[in-house]
C-alpha positions in Angstrom: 102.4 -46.1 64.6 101.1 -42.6 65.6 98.1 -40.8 63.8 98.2 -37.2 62.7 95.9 -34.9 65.2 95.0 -31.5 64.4 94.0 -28.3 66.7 91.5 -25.9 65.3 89.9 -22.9 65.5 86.2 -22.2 64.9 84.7 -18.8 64.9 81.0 -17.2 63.8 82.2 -14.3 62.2 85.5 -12.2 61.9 86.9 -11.9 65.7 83.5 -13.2 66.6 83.0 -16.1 69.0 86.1 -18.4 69.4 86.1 -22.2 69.8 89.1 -24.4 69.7 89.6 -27.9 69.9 91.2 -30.9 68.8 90.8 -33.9 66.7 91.8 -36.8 65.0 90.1 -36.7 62.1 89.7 -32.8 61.2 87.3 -33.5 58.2 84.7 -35.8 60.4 84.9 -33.2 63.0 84.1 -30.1 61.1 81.4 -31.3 59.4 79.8 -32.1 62.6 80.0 -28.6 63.7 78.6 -27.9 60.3 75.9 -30.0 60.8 75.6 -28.6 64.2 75.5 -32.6 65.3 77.9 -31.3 67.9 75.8 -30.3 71.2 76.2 -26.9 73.1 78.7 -24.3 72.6 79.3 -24.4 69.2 75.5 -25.3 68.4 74.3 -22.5 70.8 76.7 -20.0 69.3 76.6 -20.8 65.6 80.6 -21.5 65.5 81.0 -23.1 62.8 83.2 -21.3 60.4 87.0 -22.6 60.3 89.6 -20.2 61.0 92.7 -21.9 62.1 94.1 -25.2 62.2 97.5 -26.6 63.2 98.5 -30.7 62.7 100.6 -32.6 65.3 102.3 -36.1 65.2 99.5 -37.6 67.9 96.8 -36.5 69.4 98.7 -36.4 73.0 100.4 -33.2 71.7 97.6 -31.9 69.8 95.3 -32.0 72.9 98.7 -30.5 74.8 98.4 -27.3 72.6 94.7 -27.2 72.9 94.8 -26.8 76.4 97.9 -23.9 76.2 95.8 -21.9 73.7 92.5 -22.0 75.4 94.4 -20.2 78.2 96.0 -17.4 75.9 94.3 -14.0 75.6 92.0 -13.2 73.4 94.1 -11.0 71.5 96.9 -13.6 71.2 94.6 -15.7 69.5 93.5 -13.0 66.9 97.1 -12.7 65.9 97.7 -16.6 65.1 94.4 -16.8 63.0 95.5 -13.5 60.9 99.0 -14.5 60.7 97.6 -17.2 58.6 94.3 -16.0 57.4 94.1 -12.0 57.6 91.0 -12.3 56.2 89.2 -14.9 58.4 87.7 -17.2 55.5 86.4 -20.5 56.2 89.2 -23.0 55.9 86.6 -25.8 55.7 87.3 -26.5 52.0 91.0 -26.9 52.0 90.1 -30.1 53.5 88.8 -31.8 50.9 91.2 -31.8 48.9 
């Protein structure tokens, strides 16, 4: 039996700093950003805000979108996040729920 996976999108501020990556357990993972437990470019940058996210059947496909976004322009990726969040609020506490 497959798990859900998710993609995500971090940011630091409105069209700030962009991060995206993916997960199988999207609550675990943010709060380590959050916590900045997570070494390097999110730590150094402060990305810890969730814009976007996006759940997939397995993690195979999850980590397949990953690497197709990280390759899109910027701008491309500005339009997903607003399509879904115009106004670039943290996402984080949708989670919990």
């Amino acid at each position: 039996m497959s798990r859900s996976a998710f993609v995500y999108i971090l940011t630091n501020r409105p069209k700030g700093v962009l991060y995206i990556g993916a997960t199988s357990d999207l609550v675990r993972r943010v709060a380590e950003h959050k916590g900045k437990y997570v070494r390097g470019f999110t730590e150094r940058y402060g990305v810890t805000r969730l814009v976007y996210f996006e759940e997939y059947a397995s993690i195979l496909e999850a980590r397949s979108r990953e690497r197709s976004m990280k390759r899109w322009a910027r701008s491309w990726k500005f339009e997903l996040i607003e399509k879904q969040n115009p106004d670039w609020r943290d996402l984080s506490d949708q989670l919990m729920l």
